[in-house]
C-alpha positions in Angstrom: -53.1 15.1 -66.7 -51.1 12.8 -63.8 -49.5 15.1 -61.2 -46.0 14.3 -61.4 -43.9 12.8 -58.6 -41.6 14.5 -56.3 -39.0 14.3 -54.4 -37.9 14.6 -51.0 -34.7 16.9 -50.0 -33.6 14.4 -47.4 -34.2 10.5 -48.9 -35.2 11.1 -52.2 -38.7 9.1 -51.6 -40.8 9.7 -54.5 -44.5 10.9 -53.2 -47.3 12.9 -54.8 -47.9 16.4 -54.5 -51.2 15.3 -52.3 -48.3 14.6 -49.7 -49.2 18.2 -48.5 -45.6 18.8 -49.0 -44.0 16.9 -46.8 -42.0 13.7 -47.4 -44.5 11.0 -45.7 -40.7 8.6 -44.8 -38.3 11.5 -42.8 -41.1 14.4 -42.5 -38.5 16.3 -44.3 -40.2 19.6 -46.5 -40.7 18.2 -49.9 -39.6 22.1 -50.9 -37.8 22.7 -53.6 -39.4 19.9 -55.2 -37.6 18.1 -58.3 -39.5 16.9 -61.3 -36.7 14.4 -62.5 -37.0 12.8 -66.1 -35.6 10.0 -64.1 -34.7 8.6 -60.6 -31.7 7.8 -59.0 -31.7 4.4 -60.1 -33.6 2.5 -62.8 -34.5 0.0 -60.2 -36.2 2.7 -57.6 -37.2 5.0 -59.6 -40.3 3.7 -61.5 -42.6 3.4 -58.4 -43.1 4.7 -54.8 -43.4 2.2 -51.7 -47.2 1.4 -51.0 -47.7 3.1 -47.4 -50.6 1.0 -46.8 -47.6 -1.7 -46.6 -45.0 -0.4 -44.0 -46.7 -1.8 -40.9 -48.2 -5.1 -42.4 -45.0 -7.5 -40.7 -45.9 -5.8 -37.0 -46.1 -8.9 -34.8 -44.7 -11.6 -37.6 -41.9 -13.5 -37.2 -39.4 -13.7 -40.4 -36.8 -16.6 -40.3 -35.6 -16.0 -36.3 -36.5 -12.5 -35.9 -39.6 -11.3 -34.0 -40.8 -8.0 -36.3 -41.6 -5.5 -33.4 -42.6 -2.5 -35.2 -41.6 -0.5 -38.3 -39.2 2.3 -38.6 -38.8 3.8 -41.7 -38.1 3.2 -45.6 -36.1 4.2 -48.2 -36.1 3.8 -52.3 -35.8 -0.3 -51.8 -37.0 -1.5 -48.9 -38.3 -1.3 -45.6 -36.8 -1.2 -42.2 -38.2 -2.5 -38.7 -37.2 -3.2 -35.1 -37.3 -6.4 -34.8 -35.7 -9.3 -31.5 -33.3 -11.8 -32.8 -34.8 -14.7 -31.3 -32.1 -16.9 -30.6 -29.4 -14.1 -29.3 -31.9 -12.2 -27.5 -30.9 -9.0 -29.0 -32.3 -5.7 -30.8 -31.6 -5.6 -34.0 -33.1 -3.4 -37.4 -34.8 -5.7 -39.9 -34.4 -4.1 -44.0 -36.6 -6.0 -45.8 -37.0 -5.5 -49.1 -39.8 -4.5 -50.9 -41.8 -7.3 -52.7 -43.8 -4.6 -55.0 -40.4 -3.5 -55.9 -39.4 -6.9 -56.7 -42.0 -7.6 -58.9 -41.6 -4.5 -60.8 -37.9 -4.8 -61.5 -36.8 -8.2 -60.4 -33.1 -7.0 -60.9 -34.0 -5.0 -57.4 -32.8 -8.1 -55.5 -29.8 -8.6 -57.2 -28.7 -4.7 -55.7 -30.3 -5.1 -52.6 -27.4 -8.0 -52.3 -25.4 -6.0 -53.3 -25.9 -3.9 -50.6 -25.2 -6.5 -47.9 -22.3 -7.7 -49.2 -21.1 -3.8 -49.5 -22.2 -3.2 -46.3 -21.1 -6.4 -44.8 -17.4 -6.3 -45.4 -16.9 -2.4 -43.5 -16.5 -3.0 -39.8 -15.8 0.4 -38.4 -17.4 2.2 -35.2 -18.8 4.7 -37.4 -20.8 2.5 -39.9 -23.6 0.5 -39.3 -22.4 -3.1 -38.5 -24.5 -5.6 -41.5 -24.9 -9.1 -38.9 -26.7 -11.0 -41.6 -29.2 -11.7 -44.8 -31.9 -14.0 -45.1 -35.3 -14.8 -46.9 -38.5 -16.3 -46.0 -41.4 -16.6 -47.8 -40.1 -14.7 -50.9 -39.3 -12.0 -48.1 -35.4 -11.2 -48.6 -34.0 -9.3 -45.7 -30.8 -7.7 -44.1 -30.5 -7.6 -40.0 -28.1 -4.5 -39.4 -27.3 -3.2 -35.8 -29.9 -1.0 -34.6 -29.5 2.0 -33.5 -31.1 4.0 -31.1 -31.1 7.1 -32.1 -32.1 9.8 -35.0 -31.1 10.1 -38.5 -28.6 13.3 -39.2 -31.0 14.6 -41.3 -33.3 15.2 -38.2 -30.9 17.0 -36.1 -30.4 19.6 -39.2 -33.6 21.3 -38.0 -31.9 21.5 -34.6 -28.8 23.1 -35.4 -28.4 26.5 -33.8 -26.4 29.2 -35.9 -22.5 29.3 -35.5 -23.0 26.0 -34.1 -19.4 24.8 -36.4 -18.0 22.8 -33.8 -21.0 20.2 -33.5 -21.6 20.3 -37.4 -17.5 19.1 -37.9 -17.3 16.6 -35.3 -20.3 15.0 -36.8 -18.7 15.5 -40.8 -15.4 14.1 -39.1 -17.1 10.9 -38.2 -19.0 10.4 -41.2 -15.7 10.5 -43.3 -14.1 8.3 -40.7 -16.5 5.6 -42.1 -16.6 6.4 -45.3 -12.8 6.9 -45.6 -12.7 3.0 -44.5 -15.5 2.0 -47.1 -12.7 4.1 -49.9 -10.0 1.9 -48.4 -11.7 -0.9 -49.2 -12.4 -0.5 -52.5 -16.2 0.6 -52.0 -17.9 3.7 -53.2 -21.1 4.9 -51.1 -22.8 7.0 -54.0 -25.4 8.0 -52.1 -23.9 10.0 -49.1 -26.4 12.5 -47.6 -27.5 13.1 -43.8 -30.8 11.0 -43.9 -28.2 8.3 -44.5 -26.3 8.7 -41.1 -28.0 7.6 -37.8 -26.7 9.6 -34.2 -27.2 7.8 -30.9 -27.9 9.5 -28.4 -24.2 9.7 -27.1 -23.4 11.9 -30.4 -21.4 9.0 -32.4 -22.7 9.2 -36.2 -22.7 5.7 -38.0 -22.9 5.7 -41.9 -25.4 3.8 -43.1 -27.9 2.4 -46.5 -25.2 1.2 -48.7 -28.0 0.5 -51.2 -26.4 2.3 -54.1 -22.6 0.9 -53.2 -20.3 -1.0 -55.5 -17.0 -1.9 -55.7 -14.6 0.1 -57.3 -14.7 -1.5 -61.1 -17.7 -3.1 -60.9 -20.4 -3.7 -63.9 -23.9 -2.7 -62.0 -24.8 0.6 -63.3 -28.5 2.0 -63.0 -28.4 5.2 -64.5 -28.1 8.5 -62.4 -26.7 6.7 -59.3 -27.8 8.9 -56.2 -30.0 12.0 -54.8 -29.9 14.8 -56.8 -29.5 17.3 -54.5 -25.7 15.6 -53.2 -24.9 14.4 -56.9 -21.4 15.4 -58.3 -21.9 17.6 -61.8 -20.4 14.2 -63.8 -23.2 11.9 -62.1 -25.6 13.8 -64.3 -23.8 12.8 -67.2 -24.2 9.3 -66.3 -20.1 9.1 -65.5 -19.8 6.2 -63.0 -20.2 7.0 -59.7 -16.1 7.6 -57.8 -14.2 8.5 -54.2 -14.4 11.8 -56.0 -18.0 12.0 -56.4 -18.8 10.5 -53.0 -16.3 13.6 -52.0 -18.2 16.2 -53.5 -21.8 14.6 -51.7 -19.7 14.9 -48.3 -19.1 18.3 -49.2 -22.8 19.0 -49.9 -23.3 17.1 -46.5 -21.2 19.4 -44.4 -22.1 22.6 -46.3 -26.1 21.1 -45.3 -25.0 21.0 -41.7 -23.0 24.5 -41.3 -25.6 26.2 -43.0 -28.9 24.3 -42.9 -29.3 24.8 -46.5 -28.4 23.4 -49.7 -25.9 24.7 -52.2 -27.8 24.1 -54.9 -31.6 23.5 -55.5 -34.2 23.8 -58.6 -37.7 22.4 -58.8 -36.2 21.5 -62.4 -33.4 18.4 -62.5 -32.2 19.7 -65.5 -31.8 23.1 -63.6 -30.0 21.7 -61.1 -28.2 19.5 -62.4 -26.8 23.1 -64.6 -26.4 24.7 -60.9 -24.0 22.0 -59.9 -22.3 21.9 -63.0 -22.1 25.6 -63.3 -22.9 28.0 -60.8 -20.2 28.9 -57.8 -20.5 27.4 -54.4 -22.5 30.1 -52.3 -20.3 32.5 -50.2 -20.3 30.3 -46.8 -18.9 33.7 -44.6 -22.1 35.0 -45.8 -24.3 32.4 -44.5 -22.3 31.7 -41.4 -20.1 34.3 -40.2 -18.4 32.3 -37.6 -17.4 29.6 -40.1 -13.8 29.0 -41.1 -12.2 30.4 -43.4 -9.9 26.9 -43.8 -13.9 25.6 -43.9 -14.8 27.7 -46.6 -11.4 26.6 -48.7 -12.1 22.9 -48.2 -16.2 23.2 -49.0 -14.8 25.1 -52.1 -12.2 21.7 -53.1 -14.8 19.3 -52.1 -17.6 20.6 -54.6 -15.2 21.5 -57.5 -16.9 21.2 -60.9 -14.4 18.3 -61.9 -13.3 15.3 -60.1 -9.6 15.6 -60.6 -9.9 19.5 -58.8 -11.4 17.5 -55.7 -10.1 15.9 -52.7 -8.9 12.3 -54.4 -10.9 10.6 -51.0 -12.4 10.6 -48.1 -9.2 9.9 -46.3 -7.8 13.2 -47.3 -11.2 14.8 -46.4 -11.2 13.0 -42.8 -7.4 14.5 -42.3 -9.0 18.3 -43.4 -11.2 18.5 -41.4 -9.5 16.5 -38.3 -7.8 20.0 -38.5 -10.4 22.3 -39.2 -12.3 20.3 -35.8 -8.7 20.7 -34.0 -8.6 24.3 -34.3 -12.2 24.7 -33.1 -12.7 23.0 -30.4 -12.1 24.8 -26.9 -8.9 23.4 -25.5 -10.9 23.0 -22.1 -13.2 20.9 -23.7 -10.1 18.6 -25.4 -8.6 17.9 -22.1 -11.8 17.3 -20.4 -12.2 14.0 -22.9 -8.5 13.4 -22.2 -8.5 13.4 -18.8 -11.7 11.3 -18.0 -11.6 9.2 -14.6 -8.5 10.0 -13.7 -8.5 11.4 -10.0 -7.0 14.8 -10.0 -6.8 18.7 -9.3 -7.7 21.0 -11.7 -7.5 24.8 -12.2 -6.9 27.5 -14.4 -4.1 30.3 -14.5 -5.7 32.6 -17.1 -5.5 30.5 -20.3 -3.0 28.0 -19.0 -4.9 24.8 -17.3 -2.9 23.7 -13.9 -3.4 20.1 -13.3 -2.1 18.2 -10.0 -1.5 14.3 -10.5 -1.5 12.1 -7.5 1.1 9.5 -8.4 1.1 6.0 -7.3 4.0 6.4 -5.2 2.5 8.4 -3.1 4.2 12.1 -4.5 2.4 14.6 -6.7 3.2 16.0 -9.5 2.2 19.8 -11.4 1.4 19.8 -14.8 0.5 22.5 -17.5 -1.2 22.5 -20.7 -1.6 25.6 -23.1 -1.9 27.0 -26.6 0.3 28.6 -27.9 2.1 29.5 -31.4 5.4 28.1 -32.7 8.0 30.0 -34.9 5.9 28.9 -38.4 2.7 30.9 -36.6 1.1 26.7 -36.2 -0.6 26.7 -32.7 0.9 24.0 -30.7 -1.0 22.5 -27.6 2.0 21.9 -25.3 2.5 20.5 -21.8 5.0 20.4 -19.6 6.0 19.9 -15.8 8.7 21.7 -13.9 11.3 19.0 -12.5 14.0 21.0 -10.5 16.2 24.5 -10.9 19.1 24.4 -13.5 22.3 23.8 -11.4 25.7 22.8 -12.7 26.1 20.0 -10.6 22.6 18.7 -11.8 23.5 18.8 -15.8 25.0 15.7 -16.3 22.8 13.8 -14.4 19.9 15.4 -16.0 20.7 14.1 -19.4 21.7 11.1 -18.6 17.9 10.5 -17.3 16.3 12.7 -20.6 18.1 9.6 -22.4 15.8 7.4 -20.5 12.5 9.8 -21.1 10.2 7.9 -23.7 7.5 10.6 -23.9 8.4 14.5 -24.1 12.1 15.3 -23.6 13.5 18.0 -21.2 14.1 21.7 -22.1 15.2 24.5 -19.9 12.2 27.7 -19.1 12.8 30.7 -16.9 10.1 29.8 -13.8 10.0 32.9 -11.3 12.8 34.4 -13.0 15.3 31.6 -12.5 16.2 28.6 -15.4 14.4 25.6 -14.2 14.8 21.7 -16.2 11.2 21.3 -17.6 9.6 18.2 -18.9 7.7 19.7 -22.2 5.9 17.6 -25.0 4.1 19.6 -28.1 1.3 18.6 -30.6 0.0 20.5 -33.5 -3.2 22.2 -32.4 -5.5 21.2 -35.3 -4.6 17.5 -35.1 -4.1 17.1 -31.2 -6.3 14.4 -30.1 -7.3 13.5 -26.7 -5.6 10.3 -26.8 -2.5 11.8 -27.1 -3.0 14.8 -24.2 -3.7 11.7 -21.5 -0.7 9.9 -22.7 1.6 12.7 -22.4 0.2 13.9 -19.2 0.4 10.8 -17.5 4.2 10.0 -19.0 5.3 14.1 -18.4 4.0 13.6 -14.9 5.6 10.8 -13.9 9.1 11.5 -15.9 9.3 15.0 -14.6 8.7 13.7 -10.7 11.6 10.7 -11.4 13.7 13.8 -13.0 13.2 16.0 -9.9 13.2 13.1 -7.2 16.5 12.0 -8.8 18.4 15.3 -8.9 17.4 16.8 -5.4 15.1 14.2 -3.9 12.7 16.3 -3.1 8.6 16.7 -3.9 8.4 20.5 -4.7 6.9 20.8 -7.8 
């Protein structure tokens, strides 16, 4: 009897069991293995990708690309670094499997389907599509390569309670997909061997090989991996925002845990764990996770569509506050306040900062946490301008009226009422943008306040 095909946790590559349990494309442990009745797509699914192929175009040239070396694979096709010869540049070469194509000749008809899907998102955290081609019966997509790892890679690295690293990443794989949802497109197969890190930390969604439009007509079948597939997928329900949703949350849930939710060495097992069981206790597997976490990993892989997130719009904006809340405010105003020449110290959990202003004067501002009379945390700066003082009252909001950042307020400093510039932002959705804006505009409108009213530089 034929030893039956498996397949792998992080790229769904089908392999033998002679693999020595290990997926020969990401390395990734081919444990819990899946015996499907069938693959992800009709097109993929009925044979594996000759290895003795992937480093046959080494050293070709294909239309005006220079083939440097190969890089990896996936269910279609084949992906190399290769030189765009006229431009000069690095690029990554996907060219599509010719054993594939003779096997299901409708192959080619997705695989455009994927550039044209792929093509029309131009967002920082996708991968840019530059171009297709073909040349001798070779079809082929150049994308913008990048140097760096796949997510699925870095899982391995994780260290436990690590929360803040596994969000930011999530955060900026929804930013891209919430773009491709904007636009109409549907990833259906979202997982972390599809996301490539540079090495600077920014995460670019990428292999849009299984996405179509919104409406469209090209169905293969179970549409995805099984271990990230919505309970409906398995039904053959057309792939959705909603289902793409629920593989995000598998995603995140993968990368604050480093394990699945669900897993059988059955498909028809798992495919009754999605659709059944209840989405394992995450304070149990990481005790320094969120509680709002836990609530939004709970929505995200709801049994049925319409109890999910409707997009991954709404998931970006979730978890843009779950990030806000745990990231160290230190850290937040250390992106904020990049190359700009100033002092810096801290007054217990208050951060002190003193601006050198163009003119010559200086200016004190302070940034802290605290919580607001609904219990929200609110970062909030502010910047003494001068002592409250009859005389100065008028005058004071006459130049407030002027004040297009922050506004003034009046705060016991020393024990004595003192005018103080103050601006406030929600704590989960503060970004740094918004702390360099308001500390430049507070410092400046706080020193015009105070050189205005008593014409002096004390503060």
């Amino acid at each position: 009897m034929p030893e039956a095909v498996r397949y792998c946790i992080g790229c769904n590559e089908i392999t033998a069991p002679s693999a020595g349990g290990v997926c020969p494309s990401c390395q990734q442990p081919l444990d819990p293995a899946l015996t499907p009745t069938r693959h992800a797509s009709d097109a993929t699914g009925a044979i594996a990708l000759q290895t003795d192929q992937d480093s046959r175009l080494e050293g070709e040239t294909l239309g005006i690309y220079s083939i440097e070396r190969f890089i990896g694979k996936g269910g279609m096709a084949r992906v190399y670094r290769a030189k765009h010869k006229m431009l000069h540049r690095p690029c990554a070469l996907k060219v599509l499997a010719p054993e594939l194509v003779a096997h299901a000749p409708e192959s080619a008809a997705l695989f455009l389907d994927e550039a044209r899907a792929a093509a029309a998102l131009v967002h920082p955290n996708v991968v840019t599509v530059h171009s297709i081609g073909d040349d001798r019966g070779l079809r082929f997509i150049e994308m913008e390569y990048i140097d760096g790892e796949p997510l699925q890679d870095l899982i391995g690295t994780r260290e436990r309670g690590d929360s803040l690293r596994a969000t930011g990443l999530m955060l900026q794989v929804c930013a891209g997909l919430a773009e491709a949802h904007r636009r109409g497109i549907v990833h259906r197969d979202l997982k972390p061997s599809n996301v490539m890190v540079t090495p600077s930390g920014t995460a670019k969604l990428a292999d849009f090989g299984l996405a179509k439009h919104v409406g469209g007509t090209r169905d293969g079948g179970l549409v995805g991996t099984p271990y990230f597939m919505a309970p409906e997928l398995f039904e053959g329900t057309p792939a959705s925002r909603q289902s793409d949703v629920y593989a995000a949350g598998v995603t995140y849930f993968y990368l604050l845990t480093g394990r699945l939710p669900f897993s059988d060495r059955s498909i028809v097992a798992l495919a009754h764990k999605h659709a059944r069981d209840p989405v394992p206790d995450l304070a149990e597997l990481e005790p320094d996770s969120s509680e709002r976490a836990s609530k939004l990993l709970a929505r995200c892989l709801a049994k049925q569509p319409d109890q999910r997130l409707p997009d991954a719009e709404a998931l970006y904006e979730e978890l843009r506050a779950i990030f806000g809340r745990l990231r160290p405010l230190a850290n937040l105003v250390d992106e904020a306040l990049r190359g700009l020449e100033l002092e810096r110290s801290a007054e217990g959990d208050v951060l002190a900062l003193k601006i050198r202003l163009p003119s010559g004067r200086s200016q004190r501002v302070w940034i802290e946490v605290t919580g607001s009379i609904v219990a929200e945390e609110l970062v909030r700066i502010y910047s003494v301008c001068a002592p409250l003082d009859e005389s100065y009252a008028r005058r004071a909001l006459e130049l407030n009226a002027k004040v297009p950042h922050a506004a003034l307020a009046l705060q016991d400093v020393e024990g004595r009422p003192h005018f103080v510039m103050v601006s406030s932002y929600p704590r989960a959705t503060c970004d740094p943008e918004e702390i360099r804006a308001s500390v430049l505009s507070i410092a400046f409108w706080a020193d015009y306040v105070e050189a205005s009213l008593t014409g002096q530089d004390q503060h």
